[in-house]
PAMARSE-543921 format. One record per residue: residue in three letters; chain; y, z, x of N, C-alpha, C in turn. Coordinates in Angstrom, 3 decimals. Each point is the difference from the previous one (the first is absolute). Last residue first. Example, Ala and Ser with C-alpha at 12.3 -4.5 7.8 and 13.67 -1.06 7.14 Angstrom:
SER;A;-2.250;7.080;12.850;1.190;0.060;0.820;1.090;0.730;-0.770 $
ALA;A;-5.720;-0.070;0.290;1.190;0.000;-0.890;1.200;0.000;0.900 $
END
This chain:
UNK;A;63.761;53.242;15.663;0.773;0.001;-1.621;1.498;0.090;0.443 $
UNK;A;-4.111;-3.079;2.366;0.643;1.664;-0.092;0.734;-0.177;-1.001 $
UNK;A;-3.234;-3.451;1.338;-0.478;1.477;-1.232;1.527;0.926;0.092 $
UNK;A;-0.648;-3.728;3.207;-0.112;-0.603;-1.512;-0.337;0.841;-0.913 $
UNK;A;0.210;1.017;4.643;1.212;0.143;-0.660;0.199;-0.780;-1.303 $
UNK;A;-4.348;1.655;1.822;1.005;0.841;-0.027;1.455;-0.530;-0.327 $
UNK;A;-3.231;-3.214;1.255;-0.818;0.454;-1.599;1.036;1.369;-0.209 $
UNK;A;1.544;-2.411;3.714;0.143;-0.998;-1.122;-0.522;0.784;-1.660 $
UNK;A;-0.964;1.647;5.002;0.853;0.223;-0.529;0.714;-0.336;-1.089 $
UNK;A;-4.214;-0.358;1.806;0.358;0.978;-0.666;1.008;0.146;-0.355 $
UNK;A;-1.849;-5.302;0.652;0.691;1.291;0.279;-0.071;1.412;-0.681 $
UNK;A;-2.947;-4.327;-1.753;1.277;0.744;0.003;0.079;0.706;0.816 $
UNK;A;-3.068;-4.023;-1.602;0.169;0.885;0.991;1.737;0.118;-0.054 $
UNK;A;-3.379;-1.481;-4.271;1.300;0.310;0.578;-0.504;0.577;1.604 $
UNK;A;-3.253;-3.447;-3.163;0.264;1.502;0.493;0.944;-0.103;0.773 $
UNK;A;-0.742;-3.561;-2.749;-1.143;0.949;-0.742;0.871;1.878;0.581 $
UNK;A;1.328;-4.516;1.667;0.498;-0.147;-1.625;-0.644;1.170;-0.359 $
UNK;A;-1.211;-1.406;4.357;0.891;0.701;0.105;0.813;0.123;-1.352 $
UNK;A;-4.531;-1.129;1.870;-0.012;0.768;-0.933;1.949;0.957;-0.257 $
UNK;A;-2.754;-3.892;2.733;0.240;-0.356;-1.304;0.156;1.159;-0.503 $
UNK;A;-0.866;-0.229;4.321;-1.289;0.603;-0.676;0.397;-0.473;-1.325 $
UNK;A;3.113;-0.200;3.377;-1.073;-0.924;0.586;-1.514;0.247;-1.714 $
UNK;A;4.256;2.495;0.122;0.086;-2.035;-0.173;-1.339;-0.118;-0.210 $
UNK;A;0.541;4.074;1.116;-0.568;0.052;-1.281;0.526;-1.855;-0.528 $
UNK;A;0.460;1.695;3.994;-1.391;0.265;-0.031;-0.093;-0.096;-1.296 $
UNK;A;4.126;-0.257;1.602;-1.000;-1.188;0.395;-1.329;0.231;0.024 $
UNK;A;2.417;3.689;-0.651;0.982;-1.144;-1.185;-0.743;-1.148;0.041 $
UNK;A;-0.819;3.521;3.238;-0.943;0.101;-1.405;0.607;-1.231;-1.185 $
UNK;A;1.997;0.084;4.651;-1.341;-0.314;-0.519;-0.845;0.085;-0.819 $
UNK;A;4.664;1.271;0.234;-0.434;-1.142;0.079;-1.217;-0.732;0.189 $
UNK;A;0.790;4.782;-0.353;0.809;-0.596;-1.398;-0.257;-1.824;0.490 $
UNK;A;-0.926;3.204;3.406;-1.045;0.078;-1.076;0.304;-0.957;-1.251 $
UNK;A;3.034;0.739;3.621;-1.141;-1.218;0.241;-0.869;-0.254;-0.928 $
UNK;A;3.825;3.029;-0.587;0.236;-1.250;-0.119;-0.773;-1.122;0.099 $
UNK;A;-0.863;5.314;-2.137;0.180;-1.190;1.574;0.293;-0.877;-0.164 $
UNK;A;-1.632;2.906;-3.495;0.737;0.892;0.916;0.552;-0.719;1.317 $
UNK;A;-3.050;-1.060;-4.826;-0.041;-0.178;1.620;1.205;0.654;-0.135 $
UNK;A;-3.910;-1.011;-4.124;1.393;0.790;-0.221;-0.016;-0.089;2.022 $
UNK;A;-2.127;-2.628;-4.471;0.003;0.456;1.499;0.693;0.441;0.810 $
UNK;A;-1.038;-0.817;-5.438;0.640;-0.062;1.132;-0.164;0.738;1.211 $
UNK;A;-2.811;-0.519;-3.802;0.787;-0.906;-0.360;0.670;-0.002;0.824 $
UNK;A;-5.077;1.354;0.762;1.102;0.917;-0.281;1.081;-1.415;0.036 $
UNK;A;-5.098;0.354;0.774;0.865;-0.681;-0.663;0.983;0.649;-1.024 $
UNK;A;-2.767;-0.133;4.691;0.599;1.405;-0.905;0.370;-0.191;-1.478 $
UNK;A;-1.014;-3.751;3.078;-0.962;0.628;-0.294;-0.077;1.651;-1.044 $
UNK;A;3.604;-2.810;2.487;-0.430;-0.972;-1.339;-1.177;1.111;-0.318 $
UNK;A;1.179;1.062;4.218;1.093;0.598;-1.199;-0.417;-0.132;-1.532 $
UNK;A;-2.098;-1.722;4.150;-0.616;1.311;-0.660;0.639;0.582;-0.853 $
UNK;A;1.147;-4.616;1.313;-1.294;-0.008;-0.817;-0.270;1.962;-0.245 $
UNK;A;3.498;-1.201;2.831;0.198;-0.113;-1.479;-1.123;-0.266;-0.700 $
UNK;A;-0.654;0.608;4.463;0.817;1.745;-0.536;0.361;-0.376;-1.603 $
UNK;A;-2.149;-3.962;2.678;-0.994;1.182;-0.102;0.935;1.102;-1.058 $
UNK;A;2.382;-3.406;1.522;-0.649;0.032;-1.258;-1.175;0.333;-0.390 $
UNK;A;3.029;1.077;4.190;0.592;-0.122;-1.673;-0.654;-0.481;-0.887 $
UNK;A;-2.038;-0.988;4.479;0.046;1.701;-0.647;1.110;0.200;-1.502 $
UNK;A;-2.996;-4.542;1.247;1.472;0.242;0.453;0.093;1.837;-0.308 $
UNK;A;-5.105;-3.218;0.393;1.137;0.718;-0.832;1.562;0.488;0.673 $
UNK;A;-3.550;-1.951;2.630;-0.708;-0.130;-1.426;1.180;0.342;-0.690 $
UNK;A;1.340;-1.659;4.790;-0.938;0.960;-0.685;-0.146;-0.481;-0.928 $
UNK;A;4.145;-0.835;3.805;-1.050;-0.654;-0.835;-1.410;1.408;-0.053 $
UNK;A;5.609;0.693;0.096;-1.067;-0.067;1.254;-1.652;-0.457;-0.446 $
UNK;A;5.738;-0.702;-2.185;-1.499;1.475;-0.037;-1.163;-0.942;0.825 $
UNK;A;5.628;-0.258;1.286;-1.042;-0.674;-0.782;-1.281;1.001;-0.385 $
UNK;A;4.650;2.458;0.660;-0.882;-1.255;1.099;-1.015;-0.769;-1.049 $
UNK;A;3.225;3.703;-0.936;0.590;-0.998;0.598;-0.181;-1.064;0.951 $
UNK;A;-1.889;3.985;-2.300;0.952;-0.389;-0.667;0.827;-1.348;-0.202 $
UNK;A;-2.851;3.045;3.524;-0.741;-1.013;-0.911;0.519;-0.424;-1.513 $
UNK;A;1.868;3.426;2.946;0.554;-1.035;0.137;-1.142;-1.721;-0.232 $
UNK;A;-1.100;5.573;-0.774;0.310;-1.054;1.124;0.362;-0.919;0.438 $
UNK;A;-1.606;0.936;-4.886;1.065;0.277;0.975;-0.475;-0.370;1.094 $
UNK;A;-0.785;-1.693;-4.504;0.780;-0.579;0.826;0.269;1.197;1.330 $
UNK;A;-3.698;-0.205;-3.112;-0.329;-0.990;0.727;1.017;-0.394;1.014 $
UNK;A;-0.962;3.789;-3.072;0.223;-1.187;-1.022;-0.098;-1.151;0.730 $
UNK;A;-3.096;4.563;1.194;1.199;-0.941;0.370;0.335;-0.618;-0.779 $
UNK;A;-3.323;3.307;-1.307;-0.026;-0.616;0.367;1.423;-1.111;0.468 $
UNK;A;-1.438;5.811;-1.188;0.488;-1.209;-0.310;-0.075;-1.401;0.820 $
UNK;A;-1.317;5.164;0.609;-1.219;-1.040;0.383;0.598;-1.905;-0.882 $
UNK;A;2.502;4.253;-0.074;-0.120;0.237;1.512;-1.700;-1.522;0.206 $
UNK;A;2.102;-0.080;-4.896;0.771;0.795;0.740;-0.305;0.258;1.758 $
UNK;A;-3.017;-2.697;-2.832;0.669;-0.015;-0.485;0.850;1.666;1.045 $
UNK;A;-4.124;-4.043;-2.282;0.663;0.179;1.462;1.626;0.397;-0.122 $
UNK;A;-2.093;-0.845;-4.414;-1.127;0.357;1.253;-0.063;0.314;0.819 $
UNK;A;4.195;0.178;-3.131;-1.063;-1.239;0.515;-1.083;1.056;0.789 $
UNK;A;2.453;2.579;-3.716;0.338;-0.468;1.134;-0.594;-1.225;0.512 $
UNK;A;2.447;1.330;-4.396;-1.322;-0.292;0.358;0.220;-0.053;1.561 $
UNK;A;3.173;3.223;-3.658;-0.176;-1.081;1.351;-1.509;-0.425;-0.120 $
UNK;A;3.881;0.660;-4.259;-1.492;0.196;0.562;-0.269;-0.984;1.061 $
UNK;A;4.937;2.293;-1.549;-0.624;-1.197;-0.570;-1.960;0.423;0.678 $
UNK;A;4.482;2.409;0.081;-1.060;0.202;-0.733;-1.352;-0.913;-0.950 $
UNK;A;4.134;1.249;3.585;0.199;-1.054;-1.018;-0.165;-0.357;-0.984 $
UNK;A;-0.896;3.143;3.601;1.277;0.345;-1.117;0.549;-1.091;-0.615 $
UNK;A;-4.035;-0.726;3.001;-0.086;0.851;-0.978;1.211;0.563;-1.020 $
UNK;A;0.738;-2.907;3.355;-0.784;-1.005;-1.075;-0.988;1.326;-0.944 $
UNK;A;2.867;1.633;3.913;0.753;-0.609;-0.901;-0.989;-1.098;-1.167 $
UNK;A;-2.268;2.696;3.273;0.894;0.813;-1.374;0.564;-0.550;-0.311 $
UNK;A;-2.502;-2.491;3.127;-0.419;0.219;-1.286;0.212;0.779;-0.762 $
UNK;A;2.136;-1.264;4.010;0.104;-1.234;-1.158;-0.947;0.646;-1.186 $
UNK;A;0.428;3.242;3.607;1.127;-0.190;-0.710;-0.197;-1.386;-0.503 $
UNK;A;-3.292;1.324;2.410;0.094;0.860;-0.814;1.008;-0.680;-0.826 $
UNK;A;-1.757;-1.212;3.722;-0.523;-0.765;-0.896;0.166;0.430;-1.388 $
UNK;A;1.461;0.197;5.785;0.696;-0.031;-1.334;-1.072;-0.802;-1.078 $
UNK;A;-0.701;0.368;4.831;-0.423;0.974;-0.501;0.874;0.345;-1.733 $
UNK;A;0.885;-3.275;3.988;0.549;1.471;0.000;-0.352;0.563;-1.118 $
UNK;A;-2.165;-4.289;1.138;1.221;0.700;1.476;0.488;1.497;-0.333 $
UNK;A;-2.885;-2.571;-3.417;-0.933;0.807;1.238;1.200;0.181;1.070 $
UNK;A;1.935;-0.356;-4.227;-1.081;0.343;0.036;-0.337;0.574;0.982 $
UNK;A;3.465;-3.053;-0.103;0.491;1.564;-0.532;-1.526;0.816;-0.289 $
UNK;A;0.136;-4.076;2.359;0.740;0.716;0.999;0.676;1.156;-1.221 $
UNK;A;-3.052;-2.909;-1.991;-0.914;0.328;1.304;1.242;0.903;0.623 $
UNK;A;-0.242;-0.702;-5.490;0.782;-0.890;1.548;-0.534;1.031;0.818 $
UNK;A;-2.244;0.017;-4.594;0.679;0.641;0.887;0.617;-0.653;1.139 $
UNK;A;-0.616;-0.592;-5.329;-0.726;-0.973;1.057;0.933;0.957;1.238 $
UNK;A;-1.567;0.466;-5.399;1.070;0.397;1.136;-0.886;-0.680;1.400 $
UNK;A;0.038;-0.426;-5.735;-1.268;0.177;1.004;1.189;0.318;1.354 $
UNK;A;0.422;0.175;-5.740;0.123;0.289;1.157;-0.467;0.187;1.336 $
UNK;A;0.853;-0.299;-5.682;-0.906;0.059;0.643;0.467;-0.352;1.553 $
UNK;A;2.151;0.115;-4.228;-0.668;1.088;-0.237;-0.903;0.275;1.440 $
UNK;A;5.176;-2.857;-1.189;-1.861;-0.187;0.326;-0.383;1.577;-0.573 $
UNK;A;4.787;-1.010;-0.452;-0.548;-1.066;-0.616;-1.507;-0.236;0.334 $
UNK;A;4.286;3.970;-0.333;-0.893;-0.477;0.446;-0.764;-1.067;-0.588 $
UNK;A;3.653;2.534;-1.816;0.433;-0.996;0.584;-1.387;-0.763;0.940 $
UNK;A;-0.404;4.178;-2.113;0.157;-0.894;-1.346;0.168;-1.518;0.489 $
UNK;A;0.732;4.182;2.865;-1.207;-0.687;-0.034;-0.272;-0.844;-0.991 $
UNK;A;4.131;2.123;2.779;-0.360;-0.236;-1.368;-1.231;-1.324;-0.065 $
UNK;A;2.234;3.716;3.719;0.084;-1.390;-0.551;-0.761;-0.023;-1.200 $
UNK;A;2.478;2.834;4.471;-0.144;0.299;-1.337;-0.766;-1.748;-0.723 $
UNK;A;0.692;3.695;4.916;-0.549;-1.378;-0.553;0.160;-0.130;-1.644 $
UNK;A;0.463;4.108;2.414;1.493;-0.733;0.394;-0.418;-1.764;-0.944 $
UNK;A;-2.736;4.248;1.364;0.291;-0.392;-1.171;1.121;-0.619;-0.471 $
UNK;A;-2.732;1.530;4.108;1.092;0.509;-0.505;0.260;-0.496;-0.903 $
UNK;A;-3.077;-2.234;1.275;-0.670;1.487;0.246;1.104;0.226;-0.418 $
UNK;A;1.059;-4.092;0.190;-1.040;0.628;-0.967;-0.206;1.197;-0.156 $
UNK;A;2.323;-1.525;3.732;0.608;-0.051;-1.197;-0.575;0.256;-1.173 $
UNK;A;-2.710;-0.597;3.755;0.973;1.309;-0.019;0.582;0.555;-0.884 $
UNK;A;-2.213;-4.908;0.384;-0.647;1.482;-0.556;0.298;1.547;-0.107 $
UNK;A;2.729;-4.269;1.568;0.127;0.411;-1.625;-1.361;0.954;-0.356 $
UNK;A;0.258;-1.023;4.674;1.283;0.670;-0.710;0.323;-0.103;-1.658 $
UNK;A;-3.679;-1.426;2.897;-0.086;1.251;-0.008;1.122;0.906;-0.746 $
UNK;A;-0.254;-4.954;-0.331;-0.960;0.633;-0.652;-0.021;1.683;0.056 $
UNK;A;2.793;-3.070;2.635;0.084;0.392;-1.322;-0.832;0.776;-0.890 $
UNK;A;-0.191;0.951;5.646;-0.346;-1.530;-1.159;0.461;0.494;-1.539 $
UNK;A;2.179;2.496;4.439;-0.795;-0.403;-0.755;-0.226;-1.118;-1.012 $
UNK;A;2.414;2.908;4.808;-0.427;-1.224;-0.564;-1.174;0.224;-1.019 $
UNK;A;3.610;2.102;3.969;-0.450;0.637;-1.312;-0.577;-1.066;-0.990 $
UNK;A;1.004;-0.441;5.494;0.201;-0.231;-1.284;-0.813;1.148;-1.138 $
UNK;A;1.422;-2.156;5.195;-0.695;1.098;-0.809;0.528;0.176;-1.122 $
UNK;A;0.467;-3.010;4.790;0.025;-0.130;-1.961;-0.517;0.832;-0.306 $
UNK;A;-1.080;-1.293;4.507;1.469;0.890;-0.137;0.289;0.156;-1.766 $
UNK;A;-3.778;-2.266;2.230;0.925;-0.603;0.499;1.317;0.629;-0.214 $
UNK;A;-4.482;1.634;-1.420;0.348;-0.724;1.406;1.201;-0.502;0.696 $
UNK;A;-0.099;0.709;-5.017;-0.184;1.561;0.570;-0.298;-0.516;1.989 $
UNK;A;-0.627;-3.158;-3.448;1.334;0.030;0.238;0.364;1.021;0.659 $
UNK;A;-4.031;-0.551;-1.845;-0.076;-0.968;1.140;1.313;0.324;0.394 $
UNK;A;-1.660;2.080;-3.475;-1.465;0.213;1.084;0.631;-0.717;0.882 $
UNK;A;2.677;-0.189;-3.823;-0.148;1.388;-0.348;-1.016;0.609;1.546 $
UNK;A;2.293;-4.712;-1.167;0.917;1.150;-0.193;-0.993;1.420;0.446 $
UNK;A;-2.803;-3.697;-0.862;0.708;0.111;1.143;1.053;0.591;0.539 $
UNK;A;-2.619;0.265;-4.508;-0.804;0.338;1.540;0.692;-0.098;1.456 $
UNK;A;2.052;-1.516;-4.085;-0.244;1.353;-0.004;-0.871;0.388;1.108 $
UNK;A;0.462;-4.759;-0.443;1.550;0.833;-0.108;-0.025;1.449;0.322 $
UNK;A;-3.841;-1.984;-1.917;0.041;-0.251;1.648;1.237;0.611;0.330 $
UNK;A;-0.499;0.513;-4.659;-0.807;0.668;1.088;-0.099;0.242;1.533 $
UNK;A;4.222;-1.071;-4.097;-1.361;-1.093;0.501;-0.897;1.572;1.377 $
UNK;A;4.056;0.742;-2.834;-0.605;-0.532;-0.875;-1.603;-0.659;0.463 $
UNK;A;3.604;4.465;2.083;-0.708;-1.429;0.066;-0.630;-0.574;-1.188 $
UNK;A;3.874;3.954;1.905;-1.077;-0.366;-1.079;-0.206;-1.473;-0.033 $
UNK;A;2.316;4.088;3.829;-0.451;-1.559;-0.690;-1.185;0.016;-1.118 $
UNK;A;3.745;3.659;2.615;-1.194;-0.284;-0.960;0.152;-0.891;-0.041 $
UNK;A;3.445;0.734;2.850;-0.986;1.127;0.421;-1.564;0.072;-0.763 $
UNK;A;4.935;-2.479;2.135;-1.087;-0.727;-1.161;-1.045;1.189;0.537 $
UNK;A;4.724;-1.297;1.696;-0.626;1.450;-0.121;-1.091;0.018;-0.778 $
UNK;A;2.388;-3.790;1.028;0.551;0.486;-0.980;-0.468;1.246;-0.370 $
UNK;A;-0.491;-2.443;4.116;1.727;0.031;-0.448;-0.279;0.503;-1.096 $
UNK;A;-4.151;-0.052;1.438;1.068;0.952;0.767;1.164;-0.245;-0.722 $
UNK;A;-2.713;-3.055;-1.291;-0.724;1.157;-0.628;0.933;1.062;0.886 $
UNK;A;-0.011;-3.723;1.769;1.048;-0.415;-1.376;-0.405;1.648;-0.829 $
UNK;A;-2.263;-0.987;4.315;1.566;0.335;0.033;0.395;0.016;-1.390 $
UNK;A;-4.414;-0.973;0.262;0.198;1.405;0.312;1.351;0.609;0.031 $
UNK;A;-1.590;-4.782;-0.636;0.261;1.162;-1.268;0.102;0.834;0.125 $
UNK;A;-0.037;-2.397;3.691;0.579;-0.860;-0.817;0.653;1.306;-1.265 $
UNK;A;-4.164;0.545;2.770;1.578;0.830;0.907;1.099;-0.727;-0.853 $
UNK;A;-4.105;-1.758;-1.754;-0.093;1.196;0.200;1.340;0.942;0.092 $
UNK;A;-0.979;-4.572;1.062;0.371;0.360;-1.436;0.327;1.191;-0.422 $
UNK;A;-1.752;-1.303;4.101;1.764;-0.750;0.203;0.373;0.459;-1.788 $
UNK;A;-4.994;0.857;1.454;1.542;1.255;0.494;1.337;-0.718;-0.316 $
UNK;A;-3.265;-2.794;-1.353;0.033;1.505;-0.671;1.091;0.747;0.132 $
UNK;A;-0.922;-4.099;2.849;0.370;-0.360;-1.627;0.372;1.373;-0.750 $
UNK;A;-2.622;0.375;3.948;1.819;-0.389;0.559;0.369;0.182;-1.331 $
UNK;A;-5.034;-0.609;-0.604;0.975;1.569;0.329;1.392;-0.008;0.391 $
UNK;A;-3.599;-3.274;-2.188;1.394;0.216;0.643;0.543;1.089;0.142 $
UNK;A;-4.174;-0.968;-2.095;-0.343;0.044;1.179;1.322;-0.190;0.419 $
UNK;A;-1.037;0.386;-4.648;-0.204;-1.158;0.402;-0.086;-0.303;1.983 $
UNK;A;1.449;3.844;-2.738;-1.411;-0.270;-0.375;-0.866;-1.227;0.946 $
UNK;A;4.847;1.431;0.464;-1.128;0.949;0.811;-1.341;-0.610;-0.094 $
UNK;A;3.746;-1.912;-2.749;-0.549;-0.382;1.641;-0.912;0.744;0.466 $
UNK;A;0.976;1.075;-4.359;-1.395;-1.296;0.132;0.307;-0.242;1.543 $
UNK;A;2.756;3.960;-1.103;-1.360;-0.171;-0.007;-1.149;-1.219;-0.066 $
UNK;A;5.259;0.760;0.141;-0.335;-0.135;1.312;-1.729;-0.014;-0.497 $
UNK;A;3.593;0.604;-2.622;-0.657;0.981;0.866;-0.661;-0.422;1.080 $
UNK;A;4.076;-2.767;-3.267;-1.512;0.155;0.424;-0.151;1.344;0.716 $
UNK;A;4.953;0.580;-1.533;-1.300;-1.832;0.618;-1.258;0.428;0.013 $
UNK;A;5.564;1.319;-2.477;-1.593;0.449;0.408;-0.726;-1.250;0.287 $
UNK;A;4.719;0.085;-1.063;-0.143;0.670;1.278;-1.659;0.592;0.378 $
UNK;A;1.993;-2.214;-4.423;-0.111;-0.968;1.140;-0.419;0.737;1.680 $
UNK;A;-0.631;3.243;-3.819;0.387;-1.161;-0.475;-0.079;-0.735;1.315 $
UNK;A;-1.290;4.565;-0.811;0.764;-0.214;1.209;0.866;-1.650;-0.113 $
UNK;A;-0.771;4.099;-3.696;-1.436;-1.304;0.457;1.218;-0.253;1.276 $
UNK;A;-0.452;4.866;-2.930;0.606;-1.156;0.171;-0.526;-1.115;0.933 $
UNK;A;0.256;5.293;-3.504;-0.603;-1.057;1.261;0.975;-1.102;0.287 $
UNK;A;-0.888;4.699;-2.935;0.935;-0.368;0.634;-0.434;-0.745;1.306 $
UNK;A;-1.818;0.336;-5.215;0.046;0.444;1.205;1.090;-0.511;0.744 $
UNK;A;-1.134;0.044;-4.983;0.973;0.428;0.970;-0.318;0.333;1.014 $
UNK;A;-2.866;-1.908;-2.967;-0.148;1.636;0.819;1.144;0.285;-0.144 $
UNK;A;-0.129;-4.112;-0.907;-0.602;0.578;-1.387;-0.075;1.591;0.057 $
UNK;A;0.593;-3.565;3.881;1.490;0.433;-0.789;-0.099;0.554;-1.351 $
UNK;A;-3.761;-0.480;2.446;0.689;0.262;0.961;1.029;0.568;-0.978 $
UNK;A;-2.645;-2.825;-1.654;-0.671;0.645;-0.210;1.243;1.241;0.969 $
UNK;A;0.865;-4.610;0.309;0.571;0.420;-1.442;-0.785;1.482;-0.251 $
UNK;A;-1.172;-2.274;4.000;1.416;0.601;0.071;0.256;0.450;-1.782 $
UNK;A;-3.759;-1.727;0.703;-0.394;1.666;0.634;1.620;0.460;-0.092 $
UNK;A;-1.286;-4.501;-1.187;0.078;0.514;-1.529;-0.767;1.726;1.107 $
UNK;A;1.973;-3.581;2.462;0.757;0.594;-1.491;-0.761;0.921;-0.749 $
UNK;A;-2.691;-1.928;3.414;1.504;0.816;0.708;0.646;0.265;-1.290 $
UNK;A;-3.282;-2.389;-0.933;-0.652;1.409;-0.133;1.081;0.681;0.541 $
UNK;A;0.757;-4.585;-0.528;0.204;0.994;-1.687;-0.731;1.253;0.229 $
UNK;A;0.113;-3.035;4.206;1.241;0.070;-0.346;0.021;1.249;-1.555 $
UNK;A;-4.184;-2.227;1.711;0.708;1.517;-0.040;1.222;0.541;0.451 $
UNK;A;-1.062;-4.793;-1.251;-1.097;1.086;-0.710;0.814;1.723;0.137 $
UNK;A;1.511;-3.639;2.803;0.990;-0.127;-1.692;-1.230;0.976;-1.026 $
UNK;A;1.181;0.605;5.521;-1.093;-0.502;-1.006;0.666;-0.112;-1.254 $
UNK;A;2.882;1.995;3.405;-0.412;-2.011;-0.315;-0.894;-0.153;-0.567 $
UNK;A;1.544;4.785;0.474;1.157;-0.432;0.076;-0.242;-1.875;0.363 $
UNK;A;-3.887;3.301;-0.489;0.823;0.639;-0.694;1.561;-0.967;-0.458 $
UNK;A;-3.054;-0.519;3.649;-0.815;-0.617;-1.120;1.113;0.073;-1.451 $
UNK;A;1.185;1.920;4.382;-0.199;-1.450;-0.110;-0.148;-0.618;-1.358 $
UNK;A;1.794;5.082;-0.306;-0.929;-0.810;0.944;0.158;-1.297;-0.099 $
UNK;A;2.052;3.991;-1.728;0.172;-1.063;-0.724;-1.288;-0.521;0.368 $
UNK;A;1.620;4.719;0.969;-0.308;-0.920;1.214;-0.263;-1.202;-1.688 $
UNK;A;2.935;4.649;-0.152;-0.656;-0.776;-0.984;-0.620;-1.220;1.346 $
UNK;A;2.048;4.927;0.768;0.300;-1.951;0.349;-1.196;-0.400;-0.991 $
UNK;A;2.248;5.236;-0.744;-1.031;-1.276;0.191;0.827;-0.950;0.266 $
UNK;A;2.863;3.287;-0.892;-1.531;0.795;0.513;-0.752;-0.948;0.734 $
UNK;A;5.142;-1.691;0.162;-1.328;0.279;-1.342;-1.356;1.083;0.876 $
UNK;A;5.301;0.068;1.560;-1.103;-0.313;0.365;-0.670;0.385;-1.314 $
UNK;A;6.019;-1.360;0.446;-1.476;0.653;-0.717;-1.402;-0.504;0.751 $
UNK;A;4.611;-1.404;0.021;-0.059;1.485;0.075;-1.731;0.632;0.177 $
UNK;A;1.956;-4.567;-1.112;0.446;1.279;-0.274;0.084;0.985;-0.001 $
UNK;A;-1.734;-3.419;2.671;1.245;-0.467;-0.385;1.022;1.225;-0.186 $
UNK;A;-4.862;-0.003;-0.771;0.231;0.327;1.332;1.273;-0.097;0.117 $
UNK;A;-1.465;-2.375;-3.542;-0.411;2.031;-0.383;0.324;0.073;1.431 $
UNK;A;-0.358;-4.179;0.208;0.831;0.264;-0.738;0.930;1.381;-0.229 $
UNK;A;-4.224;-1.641;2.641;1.675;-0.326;0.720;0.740;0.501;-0.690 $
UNK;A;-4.127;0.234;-1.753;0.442;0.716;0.740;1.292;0.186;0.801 $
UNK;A;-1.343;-2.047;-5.348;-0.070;-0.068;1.509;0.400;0.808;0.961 $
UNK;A;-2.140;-0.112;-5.591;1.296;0.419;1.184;-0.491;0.179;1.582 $
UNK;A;-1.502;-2.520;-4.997;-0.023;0.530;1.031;0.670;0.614;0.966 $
UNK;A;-0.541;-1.936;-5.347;0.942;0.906;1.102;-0.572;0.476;0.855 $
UNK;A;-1.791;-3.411;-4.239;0.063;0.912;0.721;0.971;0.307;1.233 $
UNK;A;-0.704;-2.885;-4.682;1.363;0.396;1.046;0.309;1.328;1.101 $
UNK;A;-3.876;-1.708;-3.240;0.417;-1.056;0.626;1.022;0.270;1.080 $
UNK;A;-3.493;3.377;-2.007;0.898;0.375;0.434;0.817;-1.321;0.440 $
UNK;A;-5.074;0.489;-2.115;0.730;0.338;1.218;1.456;-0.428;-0.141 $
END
């Protein structure tokens, strides 16, 4: 990847003249997790590989507002909500491309209530496009697994019916999918959404993240391939917890795409 990547900010490109097609949404996770901090890069370096014409909102983007909702603060939401709705006016913001799901679910089912209408998709759908048109170029030599299990995030799955597009891109990869057992509209939770992210886990036999990484472990495919910020952290701790994090990579789609392109 690209050390001296170039993002271009909206304020900036706005400055000059200029509206990007796309807002690039960064997200929470995207812009403080130090994990998927390298999946935000490594989609922007994928971005600037297109030449697309995008751009990130930088300091001027906040939360969505979705763990308040989750979490039963509705005030919390809307105050976020109408927050991003204006900033998205001043700059005429007509496509969003999301890295994170929830992000995407809420731009696309929730924001529409409140006046936001949007043209909104998950990365995934958008480098499958790119695929289809033949815009994607990469060099498979650069690939480092053969094998491949995919773990579906609940709000790109069962919220909106997306199960397609992560698996053309891990097909134009051409690596080999195993699926788990439980899997696309019958996938099992990683444990964080609903804002069970951000609470203690609720006493039982087993924690749900290490139910979903035991069914992963089970495929025994070398990397576990997520699409989410939540997914990416619980499967990460699912493979602590299990000792098996020296053995098996959990990678981002986007990481296994921009570590191949040519």
């Amino acid at each position: 990847m690209n050390p001296t990547l170039t993002v271009p900010v909206m304020a900036e490109v706005s400055a000059r003249g200029h509206k990007p097609e796309y807002l690039f949404w960064v997200g929470c996770a995207g812009a403080f997790d130090k994990r998927y901090m390298k999946v935000a890069k490594a989609f922007a370096t994928i971005l600037n590989h297109l030449k697309t014409d995008y751009a990130v909102l930088g300091t001027e983007e906040s939360c969505t507002g979705d763990p308040a909702r989750r979490a039963g603060n509705e005030m919390l939401f809307q105050m976020q909500a109408f927050g991003n709705i204006e900033v998205f006016k001043a700059y005429d913001v007509k496509k969003i491309i999301c890295i994170c799901p929830h992000c995407y679910n809420t731009f696309k089912n929730e924001y529409p209530d409140l006046g936001g209408v949007y043209e909104v998709v998950h990365y995934t759908q958008f480098l499958a496009e790119m695929i289809k048109a033949g815009k994607l170029k990469i060099d498979k030599s650069k690939i480092t697994t053969d094998t491949v299990t995919f773990h579906d995030p609940c709000y790109l799955g069962r919220a909106n019916n997306e199960y397609k597009a992560p698996r053309i891109i891990l097909d134009f990869l051409g690596v080999k999918q195993v699926e788990m057992k439980r899997n696309k509209s019958f996938a099992l939770c990683c444990g964080a959404g609903g804002a069970q992210m951000f609470k203690d886990a609720e006493d039982g036999d087993k924690e749900v993240f290490i139910e979903r990484t035991e069914e992963a472990l089970e495929t025994g495919a070398k990397v576990i391939a997520t699409s989410c910020p939540f997914c990416m952290t619980m499967m990460t701790d699912g493979l602590k917890y299990k000792n098996k994090e020296e053995e098996i990579k959990n990678l981002d789609i986007a990481e296994l795409i921009a570590g191949c392109l040519q």
